[in-house]
MIGU-200481 format. One line per 3 residues: number of its first residue (from 0); their letters; for each residue x, y, z of N, C-alpha, C. Coordinates in nm, 4 decimals, padded with zeros to 6 digits. Example, Ala and Ser with C-alpha at 12.3 -4.5 7.8 and 13.67 -1.06 7.14 Angstrom:
2
0 = as = 01.3190,-00.5690,00.7800,01.2300,-00.4500,00.7800,01.3200,-00.3300,00.7800  01.2850,-00.2250,00.7080,01.3670,-00.1060,00.7140,01.2900,00.0030,00.7870
% end
This chain:
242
0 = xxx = -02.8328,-01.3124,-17.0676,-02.7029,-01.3150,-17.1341,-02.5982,-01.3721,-17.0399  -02.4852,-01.4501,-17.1007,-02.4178,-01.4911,-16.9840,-02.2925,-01.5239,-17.0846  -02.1688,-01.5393,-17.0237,-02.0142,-01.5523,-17.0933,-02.0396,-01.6753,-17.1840
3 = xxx = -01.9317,-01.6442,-17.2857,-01.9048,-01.7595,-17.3547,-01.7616,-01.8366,-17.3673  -01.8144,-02.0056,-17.3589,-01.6935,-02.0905,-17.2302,-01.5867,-02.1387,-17.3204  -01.4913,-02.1329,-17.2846,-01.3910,-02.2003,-17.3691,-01.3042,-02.2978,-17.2962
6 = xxx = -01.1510,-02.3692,-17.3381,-01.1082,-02.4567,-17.2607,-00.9670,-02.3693,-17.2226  -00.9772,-02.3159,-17.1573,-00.8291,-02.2400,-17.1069,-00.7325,-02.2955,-17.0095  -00.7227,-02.3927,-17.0300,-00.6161,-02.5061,-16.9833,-00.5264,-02.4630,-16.8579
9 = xxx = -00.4144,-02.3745,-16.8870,-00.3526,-02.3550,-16.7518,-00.3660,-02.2562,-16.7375  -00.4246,-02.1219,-16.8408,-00.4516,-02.0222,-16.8682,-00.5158,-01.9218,-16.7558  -00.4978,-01.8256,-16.6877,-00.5268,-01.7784,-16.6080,-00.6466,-01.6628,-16.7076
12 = xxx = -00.7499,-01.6778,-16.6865,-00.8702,-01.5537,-16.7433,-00.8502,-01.4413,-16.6665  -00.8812,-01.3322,-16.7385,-00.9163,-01.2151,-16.6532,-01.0396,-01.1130,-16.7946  -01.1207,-01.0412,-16.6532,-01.2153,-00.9949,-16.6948,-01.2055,-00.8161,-16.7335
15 = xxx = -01.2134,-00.8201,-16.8287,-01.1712,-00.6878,-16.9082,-01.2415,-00.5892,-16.8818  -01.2419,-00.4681,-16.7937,-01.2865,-00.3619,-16.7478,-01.4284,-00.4124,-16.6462  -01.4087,-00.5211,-16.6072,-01.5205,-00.5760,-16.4950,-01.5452,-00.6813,-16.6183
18 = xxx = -01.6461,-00.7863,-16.6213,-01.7577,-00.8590,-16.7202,-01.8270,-00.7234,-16.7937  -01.7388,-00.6887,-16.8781,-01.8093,-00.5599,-16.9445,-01.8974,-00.6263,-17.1251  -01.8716,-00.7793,-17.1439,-01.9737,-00.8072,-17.2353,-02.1338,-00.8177,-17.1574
21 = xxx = -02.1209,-00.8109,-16.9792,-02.2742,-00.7796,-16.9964,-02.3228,-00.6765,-16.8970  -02.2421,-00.6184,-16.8293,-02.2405,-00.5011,-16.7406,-02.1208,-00.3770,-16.8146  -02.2032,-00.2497,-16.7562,-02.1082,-00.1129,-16.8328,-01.9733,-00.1459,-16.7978
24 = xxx = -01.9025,-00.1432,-16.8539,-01.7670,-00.1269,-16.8245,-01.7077,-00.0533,-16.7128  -01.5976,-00.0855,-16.6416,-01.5517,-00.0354,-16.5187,-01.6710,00.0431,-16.4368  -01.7587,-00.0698,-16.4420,-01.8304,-00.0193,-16.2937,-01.8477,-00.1268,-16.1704
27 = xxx = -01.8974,-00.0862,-16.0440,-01.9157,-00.1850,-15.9618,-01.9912,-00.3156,-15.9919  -02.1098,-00.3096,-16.0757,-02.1640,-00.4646,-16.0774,-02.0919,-00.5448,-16.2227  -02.0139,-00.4282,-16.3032,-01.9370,-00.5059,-16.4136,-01.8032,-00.6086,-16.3021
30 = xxx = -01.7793,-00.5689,-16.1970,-01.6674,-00.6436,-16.1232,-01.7705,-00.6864,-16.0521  -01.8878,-00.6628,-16.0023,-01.9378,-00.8057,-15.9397,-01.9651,-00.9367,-15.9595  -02.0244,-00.8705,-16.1521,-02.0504,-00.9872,-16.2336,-01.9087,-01.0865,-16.2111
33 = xxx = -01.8389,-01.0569,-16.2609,-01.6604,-01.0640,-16.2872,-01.6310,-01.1684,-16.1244  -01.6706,-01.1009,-16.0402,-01.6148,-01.1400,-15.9015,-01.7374,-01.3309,-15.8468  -01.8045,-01.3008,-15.9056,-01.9275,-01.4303,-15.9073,-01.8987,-01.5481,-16.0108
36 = xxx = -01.8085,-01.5205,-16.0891,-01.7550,-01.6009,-16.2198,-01.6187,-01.6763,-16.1545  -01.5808,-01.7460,-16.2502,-01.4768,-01.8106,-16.2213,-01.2969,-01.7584,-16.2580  -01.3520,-01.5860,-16.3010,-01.2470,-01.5477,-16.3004,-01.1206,-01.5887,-16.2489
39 = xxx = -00.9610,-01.5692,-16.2943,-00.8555,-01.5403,-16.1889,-00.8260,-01.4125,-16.2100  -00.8889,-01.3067,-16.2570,-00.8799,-01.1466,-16.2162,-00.9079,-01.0762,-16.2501  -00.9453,-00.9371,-16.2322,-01.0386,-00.8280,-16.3081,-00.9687,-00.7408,-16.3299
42 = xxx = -00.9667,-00.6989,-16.4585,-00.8736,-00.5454,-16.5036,-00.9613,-00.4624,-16.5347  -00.8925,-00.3421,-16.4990,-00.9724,-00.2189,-16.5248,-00.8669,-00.0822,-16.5289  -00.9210,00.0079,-16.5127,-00.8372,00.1518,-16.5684,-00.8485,00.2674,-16.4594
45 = xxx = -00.7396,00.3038,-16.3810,-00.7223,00.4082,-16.3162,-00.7097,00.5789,-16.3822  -00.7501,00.6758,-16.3815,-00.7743,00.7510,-16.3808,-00.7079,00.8939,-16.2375  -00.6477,00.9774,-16.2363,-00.6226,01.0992,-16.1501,-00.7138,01.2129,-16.1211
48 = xxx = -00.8121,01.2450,-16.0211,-00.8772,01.3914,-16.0727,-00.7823,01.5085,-16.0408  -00.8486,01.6247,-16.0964,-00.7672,01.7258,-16.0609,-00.7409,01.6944,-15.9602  -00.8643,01.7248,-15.8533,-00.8528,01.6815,-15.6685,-00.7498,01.6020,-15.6357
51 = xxx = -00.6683,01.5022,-15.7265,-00.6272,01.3913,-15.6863,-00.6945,01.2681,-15.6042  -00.8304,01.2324,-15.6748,-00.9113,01.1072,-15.6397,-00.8385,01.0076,-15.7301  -00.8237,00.9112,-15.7103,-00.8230,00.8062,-15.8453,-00.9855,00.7596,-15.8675
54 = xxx = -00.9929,00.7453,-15.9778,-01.1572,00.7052,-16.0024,-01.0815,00.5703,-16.1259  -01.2349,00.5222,-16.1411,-01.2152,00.3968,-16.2695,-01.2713,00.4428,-16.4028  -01.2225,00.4970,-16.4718,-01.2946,00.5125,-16.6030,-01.2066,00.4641,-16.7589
57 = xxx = -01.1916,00.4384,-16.8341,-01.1016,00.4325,-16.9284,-01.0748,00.5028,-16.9887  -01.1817,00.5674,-17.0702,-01.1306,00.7468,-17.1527,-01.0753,00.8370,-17.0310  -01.0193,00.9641,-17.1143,-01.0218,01.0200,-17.0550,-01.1364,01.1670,-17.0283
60 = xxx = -01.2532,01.0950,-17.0907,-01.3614,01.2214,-17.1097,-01.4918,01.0880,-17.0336  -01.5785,01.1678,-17.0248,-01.7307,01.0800,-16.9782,-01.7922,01.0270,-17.0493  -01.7745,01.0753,-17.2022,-01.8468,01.1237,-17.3385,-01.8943,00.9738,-17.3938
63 = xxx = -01.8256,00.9115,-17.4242,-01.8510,00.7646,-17.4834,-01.9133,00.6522,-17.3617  -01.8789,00.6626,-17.2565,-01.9314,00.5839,-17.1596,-02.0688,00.6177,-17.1150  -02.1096,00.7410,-17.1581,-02.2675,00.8212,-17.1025,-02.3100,00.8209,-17.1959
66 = xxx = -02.2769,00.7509,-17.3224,-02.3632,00.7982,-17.4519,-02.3795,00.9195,-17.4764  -02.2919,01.0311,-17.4518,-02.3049,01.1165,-17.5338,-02.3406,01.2263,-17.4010  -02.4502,01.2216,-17.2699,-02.5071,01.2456,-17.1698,-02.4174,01.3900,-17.0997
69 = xxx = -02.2570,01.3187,-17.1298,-02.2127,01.4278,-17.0030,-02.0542,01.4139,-17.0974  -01.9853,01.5036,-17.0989,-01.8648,01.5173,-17.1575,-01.7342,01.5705,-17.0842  -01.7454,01.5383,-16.9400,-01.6190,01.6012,-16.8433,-01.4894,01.5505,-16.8584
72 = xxx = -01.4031,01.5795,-16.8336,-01.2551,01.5614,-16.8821,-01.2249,01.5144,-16.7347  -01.1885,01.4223,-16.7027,-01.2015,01.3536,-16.5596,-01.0433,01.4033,-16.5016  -00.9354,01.4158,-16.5643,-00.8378,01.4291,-16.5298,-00.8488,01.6357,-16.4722
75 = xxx = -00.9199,01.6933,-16.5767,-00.9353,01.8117,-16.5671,-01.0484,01.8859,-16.4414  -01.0955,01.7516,-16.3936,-01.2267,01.8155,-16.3030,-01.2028,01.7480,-16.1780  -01.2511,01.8107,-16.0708,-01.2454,01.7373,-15.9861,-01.3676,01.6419,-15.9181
78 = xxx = -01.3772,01.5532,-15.8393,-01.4301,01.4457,-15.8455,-01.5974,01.4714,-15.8302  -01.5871,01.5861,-15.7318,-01.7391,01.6403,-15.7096,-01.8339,01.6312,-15.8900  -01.7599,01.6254,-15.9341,-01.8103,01.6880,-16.1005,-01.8747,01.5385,-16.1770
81 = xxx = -01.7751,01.4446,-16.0982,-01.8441,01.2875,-16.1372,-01.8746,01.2333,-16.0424  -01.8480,01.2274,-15.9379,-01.9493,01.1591,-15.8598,-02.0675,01.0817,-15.8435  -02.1646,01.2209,-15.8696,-02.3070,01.1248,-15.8566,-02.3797,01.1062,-16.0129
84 = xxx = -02.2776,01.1057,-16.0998,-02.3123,01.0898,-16.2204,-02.3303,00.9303,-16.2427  -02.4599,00.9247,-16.3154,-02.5442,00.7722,-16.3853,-02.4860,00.7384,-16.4894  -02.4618,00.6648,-16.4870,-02.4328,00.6071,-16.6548,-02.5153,00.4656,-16.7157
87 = xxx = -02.5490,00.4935,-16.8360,-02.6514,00.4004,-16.9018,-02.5972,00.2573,-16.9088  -02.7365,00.1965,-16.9019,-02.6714,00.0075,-16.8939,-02.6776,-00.0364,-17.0434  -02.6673,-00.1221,-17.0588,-02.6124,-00.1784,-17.1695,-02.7174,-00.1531,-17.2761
90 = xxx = -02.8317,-00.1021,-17.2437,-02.9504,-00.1316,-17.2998,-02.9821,00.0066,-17.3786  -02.8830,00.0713,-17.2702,-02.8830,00.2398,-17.3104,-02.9635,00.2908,-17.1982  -03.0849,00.2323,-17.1393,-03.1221,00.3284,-17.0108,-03.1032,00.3600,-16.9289
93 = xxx = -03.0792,00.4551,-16.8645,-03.0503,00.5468,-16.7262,-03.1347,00.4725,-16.6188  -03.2056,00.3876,-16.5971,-03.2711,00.3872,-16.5202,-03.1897,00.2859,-16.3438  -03.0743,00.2713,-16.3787,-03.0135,00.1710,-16.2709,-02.9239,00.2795,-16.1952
96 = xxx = -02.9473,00.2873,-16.0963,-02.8685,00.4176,-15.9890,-02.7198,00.3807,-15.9243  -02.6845,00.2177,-15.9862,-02.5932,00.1785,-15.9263,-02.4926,00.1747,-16.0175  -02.5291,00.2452,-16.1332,-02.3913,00.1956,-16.2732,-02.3293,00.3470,-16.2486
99 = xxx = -02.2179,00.4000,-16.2080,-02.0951,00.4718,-16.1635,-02.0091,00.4967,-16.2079  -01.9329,00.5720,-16.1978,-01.7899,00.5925,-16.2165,-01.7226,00.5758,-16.0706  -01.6734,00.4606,-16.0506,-01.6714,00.4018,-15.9149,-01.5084,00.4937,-15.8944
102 = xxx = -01.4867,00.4880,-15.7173,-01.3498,00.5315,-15.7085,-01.2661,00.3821,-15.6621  -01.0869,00.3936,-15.6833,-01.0264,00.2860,-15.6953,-01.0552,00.1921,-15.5836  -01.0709,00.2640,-15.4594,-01.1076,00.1791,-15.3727,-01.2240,00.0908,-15.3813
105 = xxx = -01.3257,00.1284,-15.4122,-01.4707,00.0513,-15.4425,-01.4465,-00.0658,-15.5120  -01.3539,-00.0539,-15.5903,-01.3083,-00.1489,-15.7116,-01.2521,-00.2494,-15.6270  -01.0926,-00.2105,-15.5495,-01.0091,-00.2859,-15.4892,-01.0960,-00.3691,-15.3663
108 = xxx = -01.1795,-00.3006,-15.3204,-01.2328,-00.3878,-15.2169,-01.3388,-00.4865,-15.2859  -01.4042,-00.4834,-15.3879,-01.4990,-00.5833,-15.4694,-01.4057,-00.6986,-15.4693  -01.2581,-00.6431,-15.5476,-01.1523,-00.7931,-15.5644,-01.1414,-00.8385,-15.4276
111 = xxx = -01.0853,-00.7966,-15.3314,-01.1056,-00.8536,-15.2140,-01.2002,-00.9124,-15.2063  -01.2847,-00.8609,-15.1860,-01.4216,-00.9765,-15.1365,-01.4472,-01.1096,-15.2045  -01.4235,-01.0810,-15.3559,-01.4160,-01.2219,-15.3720,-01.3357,-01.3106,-15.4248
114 = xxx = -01.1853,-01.2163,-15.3840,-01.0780,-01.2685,-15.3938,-01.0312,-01.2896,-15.5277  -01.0278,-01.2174,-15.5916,-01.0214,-01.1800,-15.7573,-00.8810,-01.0930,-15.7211  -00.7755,-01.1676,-15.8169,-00.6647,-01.0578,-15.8644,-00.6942,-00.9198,-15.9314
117 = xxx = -00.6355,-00.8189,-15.8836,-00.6434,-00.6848,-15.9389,-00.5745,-00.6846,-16.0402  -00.5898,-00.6639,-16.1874,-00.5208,-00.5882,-16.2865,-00.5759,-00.4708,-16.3304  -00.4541,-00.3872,-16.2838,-00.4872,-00.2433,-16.2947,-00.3865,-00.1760,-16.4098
120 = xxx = -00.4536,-00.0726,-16.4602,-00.3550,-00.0301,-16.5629,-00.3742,00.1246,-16.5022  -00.2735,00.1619,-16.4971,-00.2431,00.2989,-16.5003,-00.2218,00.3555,-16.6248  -00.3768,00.4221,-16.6024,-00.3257,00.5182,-16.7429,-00.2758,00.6467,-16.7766
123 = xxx = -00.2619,00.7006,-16.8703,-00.1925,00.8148,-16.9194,-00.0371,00.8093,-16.7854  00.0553,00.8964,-16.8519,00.1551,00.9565,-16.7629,00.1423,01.0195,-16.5701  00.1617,00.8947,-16.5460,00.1550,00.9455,-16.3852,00.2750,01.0092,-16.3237
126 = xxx = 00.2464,01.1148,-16.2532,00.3322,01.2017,-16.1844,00.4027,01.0600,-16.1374  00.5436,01.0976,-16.0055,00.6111,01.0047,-15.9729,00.5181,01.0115,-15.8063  00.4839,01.1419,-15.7934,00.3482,01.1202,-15.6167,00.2495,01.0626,-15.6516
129 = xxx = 00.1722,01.0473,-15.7560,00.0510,00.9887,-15.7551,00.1062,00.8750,-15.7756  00.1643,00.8286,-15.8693,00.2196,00.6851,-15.8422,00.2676,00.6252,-15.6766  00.3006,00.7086,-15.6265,00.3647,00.6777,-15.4585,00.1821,00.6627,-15.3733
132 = xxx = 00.1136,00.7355,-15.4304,00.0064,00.7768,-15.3801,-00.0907,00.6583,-15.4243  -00.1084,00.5973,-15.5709,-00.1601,00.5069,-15.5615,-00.1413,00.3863,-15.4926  -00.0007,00.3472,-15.4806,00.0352,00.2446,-15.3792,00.0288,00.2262,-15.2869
135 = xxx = 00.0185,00.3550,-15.2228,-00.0152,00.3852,-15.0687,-00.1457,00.3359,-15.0261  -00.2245,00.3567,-15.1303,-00.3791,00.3612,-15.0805,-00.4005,00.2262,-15.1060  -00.3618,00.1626,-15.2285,-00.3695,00.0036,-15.2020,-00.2612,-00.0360,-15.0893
138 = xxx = -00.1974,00.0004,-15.0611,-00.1038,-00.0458,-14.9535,-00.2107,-00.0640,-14.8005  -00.3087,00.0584,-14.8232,-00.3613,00.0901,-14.6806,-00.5003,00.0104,-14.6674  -00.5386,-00.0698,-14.8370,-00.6655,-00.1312,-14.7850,-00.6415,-00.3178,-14.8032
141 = xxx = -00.4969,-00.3142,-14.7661,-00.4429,-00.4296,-14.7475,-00.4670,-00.5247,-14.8661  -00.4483,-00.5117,-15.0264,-00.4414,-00.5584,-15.1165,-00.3603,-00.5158,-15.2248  -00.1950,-00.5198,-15.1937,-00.1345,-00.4461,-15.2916,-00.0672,-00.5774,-15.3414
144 = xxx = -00.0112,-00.6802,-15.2955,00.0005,-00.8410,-15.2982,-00.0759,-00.9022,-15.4252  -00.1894,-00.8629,-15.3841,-00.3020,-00.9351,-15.4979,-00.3049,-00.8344,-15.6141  -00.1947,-00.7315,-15.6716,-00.2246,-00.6472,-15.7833,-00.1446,-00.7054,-15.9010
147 = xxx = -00.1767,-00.6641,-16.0075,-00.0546,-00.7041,-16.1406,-00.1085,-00.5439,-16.1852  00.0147,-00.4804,-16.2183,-00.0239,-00.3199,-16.2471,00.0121,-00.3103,-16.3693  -00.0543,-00.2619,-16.4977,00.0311,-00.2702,-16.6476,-00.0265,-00.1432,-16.6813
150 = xxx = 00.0834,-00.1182,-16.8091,00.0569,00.0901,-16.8305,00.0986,00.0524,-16.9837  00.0571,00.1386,-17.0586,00.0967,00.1317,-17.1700,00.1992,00.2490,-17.1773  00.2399,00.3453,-17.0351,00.3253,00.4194,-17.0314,00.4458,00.3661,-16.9919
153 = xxx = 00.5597,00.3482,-17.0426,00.6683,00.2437,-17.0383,00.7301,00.3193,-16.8943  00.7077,00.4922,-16.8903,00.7981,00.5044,-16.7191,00.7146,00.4662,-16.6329  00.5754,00.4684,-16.6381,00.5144,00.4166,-16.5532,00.5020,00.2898,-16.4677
156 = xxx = 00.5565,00.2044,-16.5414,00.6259,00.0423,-16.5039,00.7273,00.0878,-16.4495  00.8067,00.1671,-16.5095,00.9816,00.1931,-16.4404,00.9788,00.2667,-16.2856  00.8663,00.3452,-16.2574,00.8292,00.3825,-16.1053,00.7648,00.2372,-16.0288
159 = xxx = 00.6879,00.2353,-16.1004,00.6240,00.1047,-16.0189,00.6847,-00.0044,-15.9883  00.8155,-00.0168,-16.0229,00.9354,-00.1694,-16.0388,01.0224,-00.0733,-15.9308  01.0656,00.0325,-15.9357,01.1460,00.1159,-15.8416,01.0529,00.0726,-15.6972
162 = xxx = 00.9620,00.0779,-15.7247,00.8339,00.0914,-15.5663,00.8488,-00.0200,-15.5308  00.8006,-00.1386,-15.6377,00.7639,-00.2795,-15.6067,00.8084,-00.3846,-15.6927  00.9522,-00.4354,-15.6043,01.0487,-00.5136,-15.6851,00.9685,-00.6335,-15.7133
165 = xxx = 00.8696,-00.6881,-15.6075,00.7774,-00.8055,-15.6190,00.6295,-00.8504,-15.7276  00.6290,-00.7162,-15.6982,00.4713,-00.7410,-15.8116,00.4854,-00.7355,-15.9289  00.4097,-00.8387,-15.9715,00.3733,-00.8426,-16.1085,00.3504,-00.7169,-16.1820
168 = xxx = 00.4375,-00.6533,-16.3177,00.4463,-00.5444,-16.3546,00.4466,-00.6225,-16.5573  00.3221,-00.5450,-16.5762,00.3353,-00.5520,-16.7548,00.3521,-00.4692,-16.8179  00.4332,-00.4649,-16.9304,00.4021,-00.3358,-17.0298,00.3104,-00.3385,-17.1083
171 = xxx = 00.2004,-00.2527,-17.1422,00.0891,-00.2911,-17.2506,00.1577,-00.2294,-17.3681  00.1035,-00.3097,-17.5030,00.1373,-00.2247,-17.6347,00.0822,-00.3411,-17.7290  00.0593,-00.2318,-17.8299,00.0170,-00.3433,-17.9719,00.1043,-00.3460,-18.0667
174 = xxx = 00.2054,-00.2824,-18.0651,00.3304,-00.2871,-18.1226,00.3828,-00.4155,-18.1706  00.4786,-00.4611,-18.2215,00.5295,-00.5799,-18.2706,00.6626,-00.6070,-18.1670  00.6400,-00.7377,-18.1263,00.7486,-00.7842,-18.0059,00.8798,-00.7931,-18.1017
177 = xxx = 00.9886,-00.6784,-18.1035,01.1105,-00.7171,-18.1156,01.1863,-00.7355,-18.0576  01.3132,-00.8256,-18.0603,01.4188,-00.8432,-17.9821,01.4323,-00.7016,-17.9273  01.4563,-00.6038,-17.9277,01.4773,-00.5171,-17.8745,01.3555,-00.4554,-17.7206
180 = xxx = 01.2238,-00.5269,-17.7980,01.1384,-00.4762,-17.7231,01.1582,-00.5711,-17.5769  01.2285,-00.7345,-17.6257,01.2259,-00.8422,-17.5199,01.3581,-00.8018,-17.4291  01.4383,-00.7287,-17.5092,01.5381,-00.6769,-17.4300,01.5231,-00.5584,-17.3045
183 = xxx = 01.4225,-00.5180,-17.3543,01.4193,-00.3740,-17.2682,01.3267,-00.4233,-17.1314  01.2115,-00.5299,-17.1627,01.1449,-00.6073,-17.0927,01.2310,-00.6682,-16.9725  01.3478,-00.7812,-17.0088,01.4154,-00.7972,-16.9466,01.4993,-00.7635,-16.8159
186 = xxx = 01.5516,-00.6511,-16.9012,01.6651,-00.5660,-16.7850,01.5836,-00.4635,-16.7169  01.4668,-00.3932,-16.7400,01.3768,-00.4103,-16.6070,01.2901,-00.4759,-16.5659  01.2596,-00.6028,-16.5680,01.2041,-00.6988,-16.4757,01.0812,-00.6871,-16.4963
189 = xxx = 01.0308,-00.7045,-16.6116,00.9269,-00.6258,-16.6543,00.8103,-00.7651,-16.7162  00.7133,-00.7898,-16.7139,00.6409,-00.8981,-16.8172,00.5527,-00.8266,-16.9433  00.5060,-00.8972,-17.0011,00.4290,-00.8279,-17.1110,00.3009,-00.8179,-17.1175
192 = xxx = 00.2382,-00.7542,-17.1682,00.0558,-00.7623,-17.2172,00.0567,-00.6872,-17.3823  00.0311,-00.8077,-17.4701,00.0234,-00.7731,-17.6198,-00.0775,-00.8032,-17.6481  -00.1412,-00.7275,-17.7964,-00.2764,-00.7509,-17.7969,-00.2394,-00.8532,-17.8560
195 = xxx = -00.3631,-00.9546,-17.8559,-00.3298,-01.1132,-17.8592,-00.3290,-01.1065,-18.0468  -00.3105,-01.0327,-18.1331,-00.3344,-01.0587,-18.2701,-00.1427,-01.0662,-18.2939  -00.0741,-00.9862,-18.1900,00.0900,-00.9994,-18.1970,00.1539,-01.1225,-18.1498
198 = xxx = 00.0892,-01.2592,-18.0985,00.1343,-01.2866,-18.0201,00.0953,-01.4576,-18.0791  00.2508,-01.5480,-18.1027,00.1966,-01.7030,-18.1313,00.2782,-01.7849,-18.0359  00.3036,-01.8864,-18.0696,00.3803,-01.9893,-17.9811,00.4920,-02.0198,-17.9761
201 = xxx = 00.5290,-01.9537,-18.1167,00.6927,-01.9366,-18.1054,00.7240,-01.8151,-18.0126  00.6370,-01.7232,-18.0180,00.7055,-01.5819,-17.9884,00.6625,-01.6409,-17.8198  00.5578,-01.6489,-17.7920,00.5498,-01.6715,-17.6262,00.7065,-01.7571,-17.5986
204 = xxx = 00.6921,-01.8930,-17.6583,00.7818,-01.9701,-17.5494,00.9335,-01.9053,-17.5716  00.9510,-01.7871,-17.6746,01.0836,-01.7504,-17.6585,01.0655,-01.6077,-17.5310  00.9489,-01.5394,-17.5148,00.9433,-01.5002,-17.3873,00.9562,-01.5285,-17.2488
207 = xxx = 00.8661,-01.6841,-17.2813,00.9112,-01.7491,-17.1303,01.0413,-01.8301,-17.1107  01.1452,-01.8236,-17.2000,01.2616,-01.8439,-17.2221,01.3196,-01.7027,-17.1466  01.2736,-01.6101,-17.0897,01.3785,-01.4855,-17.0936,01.2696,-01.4617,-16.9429
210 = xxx = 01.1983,-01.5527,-16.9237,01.1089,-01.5641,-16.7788,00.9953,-01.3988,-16.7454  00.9896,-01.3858,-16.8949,00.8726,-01.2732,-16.8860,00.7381,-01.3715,-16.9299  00.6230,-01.3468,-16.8346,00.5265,-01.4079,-16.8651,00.4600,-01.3122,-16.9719
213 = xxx = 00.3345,-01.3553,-17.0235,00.2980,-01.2842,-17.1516,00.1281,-01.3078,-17.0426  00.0609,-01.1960,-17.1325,-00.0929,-01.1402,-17.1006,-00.1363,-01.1017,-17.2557  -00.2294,-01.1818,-17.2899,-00.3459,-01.1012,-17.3954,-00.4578,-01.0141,-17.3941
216 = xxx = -00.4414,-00.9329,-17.4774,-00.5589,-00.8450,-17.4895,-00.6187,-00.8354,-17.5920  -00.7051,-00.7815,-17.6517,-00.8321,-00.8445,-17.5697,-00.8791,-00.9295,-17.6402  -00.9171,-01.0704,-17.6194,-00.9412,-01.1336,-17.7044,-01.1187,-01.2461,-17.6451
219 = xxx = -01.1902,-01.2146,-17.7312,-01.3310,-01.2325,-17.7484,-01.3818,-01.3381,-17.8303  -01.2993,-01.4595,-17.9189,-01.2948,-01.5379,-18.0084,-01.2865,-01.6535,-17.9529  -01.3607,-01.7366,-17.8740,-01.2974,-01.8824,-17.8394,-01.2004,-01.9359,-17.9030
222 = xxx = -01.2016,-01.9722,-18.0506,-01.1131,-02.0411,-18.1290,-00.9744,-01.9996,-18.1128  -00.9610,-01.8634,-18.1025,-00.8340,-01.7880,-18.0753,-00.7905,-01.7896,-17.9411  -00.8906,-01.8006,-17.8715,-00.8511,-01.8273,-17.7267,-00.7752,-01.9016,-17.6606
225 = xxx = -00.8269,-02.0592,-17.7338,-00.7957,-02.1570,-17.7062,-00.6564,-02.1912,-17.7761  -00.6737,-02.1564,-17.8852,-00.4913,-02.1416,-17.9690,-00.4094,-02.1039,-17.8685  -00.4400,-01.9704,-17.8210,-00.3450,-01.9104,-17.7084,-00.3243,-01.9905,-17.6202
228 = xxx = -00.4199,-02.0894,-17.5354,-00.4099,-02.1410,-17.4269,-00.2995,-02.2486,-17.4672  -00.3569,-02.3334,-17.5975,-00.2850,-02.4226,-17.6178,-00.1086,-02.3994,-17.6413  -00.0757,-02.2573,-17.6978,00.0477,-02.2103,-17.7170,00.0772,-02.1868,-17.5570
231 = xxx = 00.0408,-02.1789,-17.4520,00.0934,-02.1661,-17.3105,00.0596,-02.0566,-17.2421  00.0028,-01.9541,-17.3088,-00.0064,-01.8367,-17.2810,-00.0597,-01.8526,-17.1273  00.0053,-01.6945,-17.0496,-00.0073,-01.7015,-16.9095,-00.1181,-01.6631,-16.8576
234 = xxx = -00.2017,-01.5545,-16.9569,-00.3158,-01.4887,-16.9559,-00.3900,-01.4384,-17.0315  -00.5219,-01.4612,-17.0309,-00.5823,-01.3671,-17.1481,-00.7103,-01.3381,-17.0732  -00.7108,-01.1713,-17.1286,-00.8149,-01.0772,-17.1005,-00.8762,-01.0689,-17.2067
237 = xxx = -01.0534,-01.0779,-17.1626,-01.1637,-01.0910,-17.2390,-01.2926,-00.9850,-17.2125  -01.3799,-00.9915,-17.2901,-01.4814,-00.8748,-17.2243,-01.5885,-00.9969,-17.1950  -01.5931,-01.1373,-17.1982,-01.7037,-01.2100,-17.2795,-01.6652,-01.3376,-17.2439
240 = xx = -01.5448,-01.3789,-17.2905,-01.5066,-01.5609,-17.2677,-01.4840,-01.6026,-17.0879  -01.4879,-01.7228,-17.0957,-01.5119,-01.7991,-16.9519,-01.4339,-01.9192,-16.9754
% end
């Protein structure tokens, strides 16, 4: 199995929870796949444990990613509890010892290595320390430069723009872009990530009129892809396209 190619013109790709059309989602060889491709960056999903680990998972339970296997509330447990937990490959079998619930660092240093932009989303409501705390730790493995951080929690951008006047900061939502929404974008310094079904060529170039770049999600359709590219779009995240 291998991606399917499209013409993404000035379009910057990024790989949606690692190459998760052919590796498990947010695990280490889904960002290796991802990191061996011609990506320009890999997104994926931060997570808090009780302990205060950050780990990569997207739910906030085990339940759907284990097939059913293990049902821990990751925010509610602490990390010992996932750790050395397996999770099934695409095929459904247990039998690969390397598919994980990786922690953020494992992740951040894969992009390093092969020089893949980080898009990270912080999910659910982060305290205002773990937010200080996640930055820190990318701060300390010398790749906070190479991050674009997007939340579908709107204060969560508003700490992270307080932290880091420089980095690339998106708001996620599937909501409908209103003037109001481009307004609020604006006056904090903010760019966007819409799922790409909200999003055409009028509405982009009146975004990049107001110098917020735009990000798609998730979009898996060449034909649509390439629309986007051709409308200017700055980015689009895929589980699948190349």
């Amino acid at each position: 199995m291998n991606t399917k190619k499209f013409n993404s013109l000035n379009t910057s790709v990024i790989a949606h929870r690692g190459l998760s059309g052919i590796e498990r989602e947010n695990t280490c060889p889904a960002f290796i796949a991802a990191g061996n491709r011609s990506y320009f960056g890999i997104e994926t999903d931060v997570h808090v444990t009780k302990d205060g680990q950050f780990v990569i998972i997207h739910d906030e339970t085990t339940e759907r990613v284990s097939l059913g296997k293990y049902n821990i509330n990751v925010e509610e447990s602490d990390y010992s509890a996932i750790k050395d937990m397996v999770l099934p490959d695409l095929d459904s079998s247990f039998n690969r010892q390397d598919i994980k619930i990786p922690l953020l660092s494992e992740y951040i240093k894969i992009c390093k290595k092969y020089d893949k932009i980080c898009v990270l989303e912080v999910k659910n409501p982060f305290t205002q320390e773990n937010i200080i705390r996640l930055v820190d730790e990318i701060r300390t493995l010398d790749y906070l430069e190479s991050v674009i951080f997007i939340s579908f929690d709107f204060n969560n951008c508003l700490m992270l723009r307080k932290l880091l006047p420089n980095n690339k900061i998106q708001w996620l939502t599937s909501e409908e872009i209103t003037p109001e929404v481009i307004d609020r974008l604006v006056n904090n310094k903010l760019d966007l990530d819409a799922h790409y079904k909200r999003l055409n060529e009028k509405l982009i170039k009146e975004l990049h009129s107001k110098f917020i770049e735009v990000n798609a999600w998730t979009c898996d359709n060449e034909d649509e892809a390439e629309a986007l590219a051709q409308a200017g779009i700055d980015f689009i995240t895929t589980n699948i396209l190349e």
